[in-house]
C-alpha positions as CSV (number, residue, x, y, z in Angstrom):
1,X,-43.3,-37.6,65.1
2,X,-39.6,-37.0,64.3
3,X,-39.0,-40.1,61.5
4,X,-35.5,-40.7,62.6
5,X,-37.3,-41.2,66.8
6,X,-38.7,-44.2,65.3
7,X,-36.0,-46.8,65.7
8,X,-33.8,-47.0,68.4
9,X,-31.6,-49.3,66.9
10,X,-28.0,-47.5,67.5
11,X,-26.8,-48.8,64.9
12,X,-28.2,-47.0,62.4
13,X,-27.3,-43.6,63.7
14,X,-25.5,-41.5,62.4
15,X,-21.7,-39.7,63.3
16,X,-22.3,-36.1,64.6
17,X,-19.9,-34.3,62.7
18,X,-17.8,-31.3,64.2
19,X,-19.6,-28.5,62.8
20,X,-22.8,-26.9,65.3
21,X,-23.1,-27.0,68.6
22,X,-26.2,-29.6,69.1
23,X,-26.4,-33.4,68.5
24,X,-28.5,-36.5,69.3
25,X,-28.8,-39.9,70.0
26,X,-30.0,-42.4,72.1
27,X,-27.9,-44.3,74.7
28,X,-27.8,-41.9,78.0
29,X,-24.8,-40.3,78.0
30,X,-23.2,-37.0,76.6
31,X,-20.1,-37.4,74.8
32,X,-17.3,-34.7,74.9
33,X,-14.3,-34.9,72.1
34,X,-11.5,-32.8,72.6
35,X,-9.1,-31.9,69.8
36,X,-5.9,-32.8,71.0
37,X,-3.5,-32.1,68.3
38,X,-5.2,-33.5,64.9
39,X,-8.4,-32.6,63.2
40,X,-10.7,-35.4,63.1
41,X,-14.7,-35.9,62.7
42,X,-15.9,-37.4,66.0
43,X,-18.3,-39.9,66.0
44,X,-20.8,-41.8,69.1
45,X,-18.6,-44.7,69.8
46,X,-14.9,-43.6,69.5
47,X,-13.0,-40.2,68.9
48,X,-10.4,-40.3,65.8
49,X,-6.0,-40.2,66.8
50,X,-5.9,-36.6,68.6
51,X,-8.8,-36.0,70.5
52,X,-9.9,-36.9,74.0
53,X,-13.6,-38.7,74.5
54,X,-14.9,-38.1,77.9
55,X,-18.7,-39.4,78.8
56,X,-21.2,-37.9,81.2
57,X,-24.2,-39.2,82.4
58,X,-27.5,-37.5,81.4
59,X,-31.1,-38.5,81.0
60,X,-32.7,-41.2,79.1
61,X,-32.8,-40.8,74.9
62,X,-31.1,-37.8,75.3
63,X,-31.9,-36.1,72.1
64,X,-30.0,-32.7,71.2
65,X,-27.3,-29.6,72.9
66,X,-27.1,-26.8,73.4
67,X,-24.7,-24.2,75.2
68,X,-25.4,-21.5,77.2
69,X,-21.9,-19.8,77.2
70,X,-21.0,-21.5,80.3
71,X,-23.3,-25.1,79.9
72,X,-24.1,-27.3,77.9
73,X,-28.1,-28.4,77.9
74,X,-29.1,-31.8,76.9
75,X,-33.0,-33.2,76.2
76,X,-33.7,-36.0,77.4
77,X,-36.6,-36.8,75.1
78,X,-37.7,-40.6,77.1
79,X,-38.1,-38.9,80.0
80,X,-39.4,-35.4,79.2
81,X,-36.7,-33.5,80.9
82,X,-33.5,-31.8,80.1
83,X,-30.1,-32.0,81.9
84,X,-27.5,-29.1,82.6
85,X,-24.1,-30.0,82.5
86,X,-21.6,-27.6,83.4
87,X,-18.8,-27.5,80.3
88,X,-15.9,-26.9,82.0
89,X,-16.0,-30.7,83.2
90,X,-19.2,-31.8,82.8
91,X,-20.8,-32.0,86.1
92,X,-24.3,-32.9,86.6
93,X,-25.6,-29.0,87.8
94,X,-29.4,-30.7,87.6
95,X,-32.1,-32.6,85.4
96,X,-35.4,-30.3,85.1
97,X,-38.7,-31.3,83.6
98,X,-40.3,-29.4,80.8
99,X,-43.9,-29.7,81.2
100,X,-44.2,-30.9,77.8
101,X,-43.3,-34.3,76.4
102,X,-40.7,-36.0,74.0
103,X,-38.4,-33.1,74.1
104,X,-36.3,-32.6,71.0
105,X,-34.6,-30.0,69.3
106,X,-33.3,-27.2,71.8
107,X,-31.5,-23.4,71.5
108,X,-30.9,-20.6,73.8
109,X,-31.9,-16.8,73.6
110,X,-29.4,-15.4,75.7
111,X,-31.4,-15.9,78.9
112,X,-33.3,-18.9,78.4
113,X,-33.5,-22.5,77.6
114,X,-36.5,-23.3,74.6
115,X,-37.5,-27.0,74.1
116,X,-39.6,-27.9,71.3
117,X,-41.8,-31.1,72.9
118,X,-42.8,-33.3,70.0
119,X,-45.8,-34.9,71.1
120,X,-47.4,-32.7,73.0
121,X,-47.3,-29.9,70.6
122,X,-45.8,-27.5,72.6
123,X,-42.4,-25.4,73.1
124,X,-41.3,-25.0,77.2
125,X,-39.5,-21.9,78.1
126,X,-36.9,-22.8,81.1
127,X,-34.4,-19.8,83.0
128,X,-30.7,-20.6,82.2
129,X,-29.7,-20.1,85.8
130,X,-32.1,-22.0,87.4
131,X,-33.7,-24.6,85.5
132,X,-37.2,-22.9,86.4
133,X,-40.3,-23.6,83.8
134,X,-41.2,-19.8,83.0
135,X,-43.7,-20.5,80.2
136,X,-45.2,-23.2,77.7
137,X,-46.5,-22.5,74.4
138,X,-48.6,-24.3,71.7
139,X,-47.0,-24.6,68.4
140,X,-48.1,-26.8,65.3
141,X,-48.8,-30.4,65.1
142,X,-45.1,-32.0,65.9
143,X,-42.6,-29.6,66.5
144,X,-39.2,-29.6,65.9
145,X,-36.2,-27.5,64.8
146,X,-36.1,-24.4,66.9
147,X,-34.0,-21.2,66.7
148,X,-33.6,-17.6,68.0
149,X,-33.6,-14.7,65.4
150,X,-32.8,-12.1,68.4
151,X,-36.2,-11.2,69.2
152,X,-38.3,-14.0,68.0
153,X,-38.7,-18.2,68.6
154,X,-39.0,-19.9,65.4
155,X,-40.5,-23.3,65.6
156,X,-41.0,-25.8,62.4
157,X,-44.1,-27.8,63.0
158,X,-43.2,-31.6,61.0
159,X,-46.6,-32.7,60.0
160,X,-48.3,-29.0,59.5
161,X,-45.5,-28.1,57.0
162,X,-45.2,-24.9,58.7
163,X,-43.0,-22.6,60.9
164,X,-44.3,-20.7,64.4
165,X,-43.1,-17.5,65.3
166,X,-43.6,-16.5,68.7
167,X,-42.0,-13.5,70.5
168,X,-39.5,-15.0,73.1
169,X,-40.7,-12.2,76.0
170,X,-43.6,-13.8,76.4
171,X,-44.6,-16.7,74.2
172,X,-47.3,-14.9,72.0
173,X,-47.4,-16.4,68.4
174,X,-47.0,-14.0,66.0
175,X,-47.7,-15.8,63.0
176,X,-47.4,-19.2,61.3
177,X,-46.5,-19.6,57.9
178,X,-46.1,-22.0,55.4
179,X,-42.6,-23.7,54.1
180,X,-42.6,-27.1,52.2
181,X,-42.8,-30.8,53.1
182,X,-41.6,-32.1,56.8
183,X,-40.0,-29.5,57.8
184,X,-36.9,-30.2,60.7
185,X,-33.9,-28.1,61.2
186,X,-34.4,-24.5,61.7
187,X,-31.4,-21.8,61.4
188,X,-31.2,-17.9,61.8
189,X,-27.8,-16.1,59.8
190,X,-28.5,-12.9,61.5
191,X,-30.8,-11.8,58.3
192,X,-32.9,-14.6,57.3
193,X,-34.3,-17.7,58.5
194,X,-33.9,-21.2,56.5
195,X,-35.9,-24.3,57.1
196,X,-35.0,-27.8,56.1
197,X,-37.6,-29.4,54.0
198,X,-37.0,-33.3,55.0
199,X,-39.8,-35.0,52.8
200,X,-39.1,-33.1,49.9
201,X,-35.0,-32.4,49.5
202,X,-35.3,-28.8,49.8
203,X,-34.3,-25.8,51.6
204,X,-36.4,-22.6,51.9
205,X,-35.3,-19.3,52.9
206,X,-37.5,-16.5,54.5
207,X,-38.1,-13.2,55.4
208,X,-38.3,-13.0,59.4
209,X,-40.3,-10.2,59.4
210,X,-43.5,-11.4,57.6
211,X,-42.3,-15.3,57.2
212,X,-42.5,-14.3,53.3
213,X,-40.5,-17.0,51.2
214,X,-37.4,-15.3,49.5
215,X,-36.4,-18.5,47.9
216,X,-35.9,-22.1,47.7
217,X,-33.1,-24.7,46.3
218,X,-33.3,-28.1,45.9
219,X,-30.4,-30.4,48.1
220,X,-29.8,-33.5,48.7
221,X,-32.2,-36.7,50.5
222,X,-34.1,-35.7,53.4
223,X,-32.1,-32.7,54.7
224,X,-32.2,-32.4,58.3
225,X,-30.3,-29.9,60.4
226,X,-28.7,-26.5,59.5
227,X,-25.5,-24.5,60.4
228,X,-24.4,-20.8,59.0
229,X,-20.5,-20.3,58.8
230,X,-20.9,-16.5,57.9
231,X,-21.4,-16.9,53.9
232,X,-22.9,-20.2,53.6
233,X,-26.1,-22.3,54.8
234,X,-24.6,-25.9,55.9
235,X,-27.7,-28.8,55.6
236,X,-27.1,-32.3,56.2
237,X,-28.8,-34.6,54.1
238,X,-29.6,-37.8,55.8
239,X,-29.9,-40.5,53.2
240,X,-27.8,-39.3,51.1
241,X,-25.0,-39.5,53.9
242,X,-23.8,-35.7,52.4
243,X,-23.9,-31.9,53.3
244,X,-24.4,-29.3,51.1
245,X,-23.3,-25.8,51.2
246,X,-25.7,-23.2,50.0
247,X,-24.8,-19.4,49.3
248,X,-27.0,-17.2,51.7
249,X,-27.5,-14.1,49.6
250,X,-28.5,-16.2,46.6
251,X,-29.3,-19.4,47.0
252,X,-26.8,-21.2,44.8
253,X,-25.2,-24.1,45.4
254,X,-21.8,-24.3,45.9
255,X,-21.0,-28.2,46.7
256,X,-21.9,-31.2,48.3
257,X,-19.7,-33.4,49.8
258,X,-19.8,-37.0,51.1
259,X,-19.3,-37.8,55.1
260,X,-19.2,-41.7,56.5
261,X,-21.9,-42.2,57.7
262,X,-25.1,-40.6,57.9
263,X,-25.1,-37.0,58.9
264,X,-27.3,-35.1,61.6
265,X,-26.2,-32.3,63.1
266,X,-22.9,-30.4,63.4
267,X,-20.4,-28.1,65.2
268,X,-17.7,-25.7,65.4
269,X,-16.5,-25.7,69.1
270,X,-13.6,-26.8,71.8
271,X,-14.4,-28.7,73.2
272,X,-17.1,-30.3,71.0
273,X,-20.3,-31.7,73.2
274,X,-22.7,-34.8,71.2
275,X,-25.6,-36.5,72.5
276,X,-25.0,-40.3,72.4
């Protein structure tokens, strides 16, 4: 089970910075922040002088985004289902079950919707268009991050310290393969894959082909979600209320910074969409 699922007091989540399109929280509503002049970090309750907060309706413990190109996707993790809202203004374009349960983390391969279910150890492929359930997979034991490497799902299983890869045509695992201790966010640059190591501070990068380690750096407190800007691997570290910026091609570490408060997840869109 996701350790940050286990509370629901709101008050101790954190601000979904502006830097990846997918965020989570817990009150039913999707929250988008429109830069309106000045840069600001939004946050779940109000949006800083120059943006615009708008709220839509959504499912209940909605949990993390994603966007289609023309949608944004929402889990709903209290009520197993996800929710397609249509970006341009937000309209409700329908709430689809996902034959799994606790939805969480969520990305898109071009065609299709993936949902990593958290309790039921599983992974639901849905069709962007329609909503449709076309498949669901078994993973490890509590699933989490998920990500798309072009050809491949990659899932990180929390409490088997592992990764799935299964081939996103048809679901067939490929291979599971060892990474460190509660693993969560999941990222592909376009070369490698990197995995967020949430019980033990670290962040391990591997080889997609064969899921063969090519290193691993230490960061900060319980890192947790990931984001690539084209030179650098972005992780937020939860306790620590930082995020630090890791060299892709060599694993050095070229900053952390603090943010107020907490950090989860991030983005680098406009209009920016967060679950809250």
């Amino acid at each position: 089970m996701n350790p940050l699922t286990q509370s629901k007091n709101t008050t101790i989540l954190p601000v979904l910075i502006a830097l990846a399109l997918g965020c989570f929280a817990f009150s039913p509503t999707a929250l988008e922040v429109t830069p309106a002049g000045n840069a600001g970090y939004p946050n779940q309750n109000t949006a800083p002088q120059g943006l615009v907060k708008q709220s839509f309706p959504v499912g209940n413990d909605p949990f993390f985004l994603v966007f289609d190109g023309a949608n944004i996707w929402v889990t709903n993790a209290g009520e197993d289902t996800v929710t397609k809202l249509r970006a341009s203004d937000g309209a409700n374009l329908g709430t689809f079950p996902v034959g799994g349960l606790f939805p969480e983390f969520i990305t898109f391969d071009g065609a299709n919707i993936w949902v990593s279910n958290n309790i039921s150890n599983n992974v639901t492929k849905l069709r962007a268009s329609d909503g449709v359930v076309l498949g669901t997979f078994p993973v490890g034991d509590s699933p989490e991050g998920i990500a798309y490497d072009g050809a491949n799902i990659w899932v990180t299983n929390y409490s088997d310290d592992t990764v799935t890869k299964l081939r996103a045509s048809d679901g067939v695992v490929l291979g599971v393969y060892p990474v460190g201790s509660g693993p969560m966010g999941v990222l592909f640059d376009g070369t490698s894959i990197w995995v967020a190591n949430y019980l033990d501070n670290t962040l391990v990068k591997l080889d997609p082909s064969d899921g063969s380690p090519l290193g691993t750096v230490t960061v900060g407190v319980q890192p947790y979600a990931l984001s690539f800007d084209g030179i650098k691997v972005w992780v937020t570290n939860w306790t620590d209320g930082t995020v630090t910026a890791v060299r892709a091609d060599n694993l050095a570490v070229v900053g952390t910074v603090p943010v107020d408060p907490a950090p989860a997840w991030y983005c680098l869109r406009s209009p920016i969409y967060l679950g809250c």
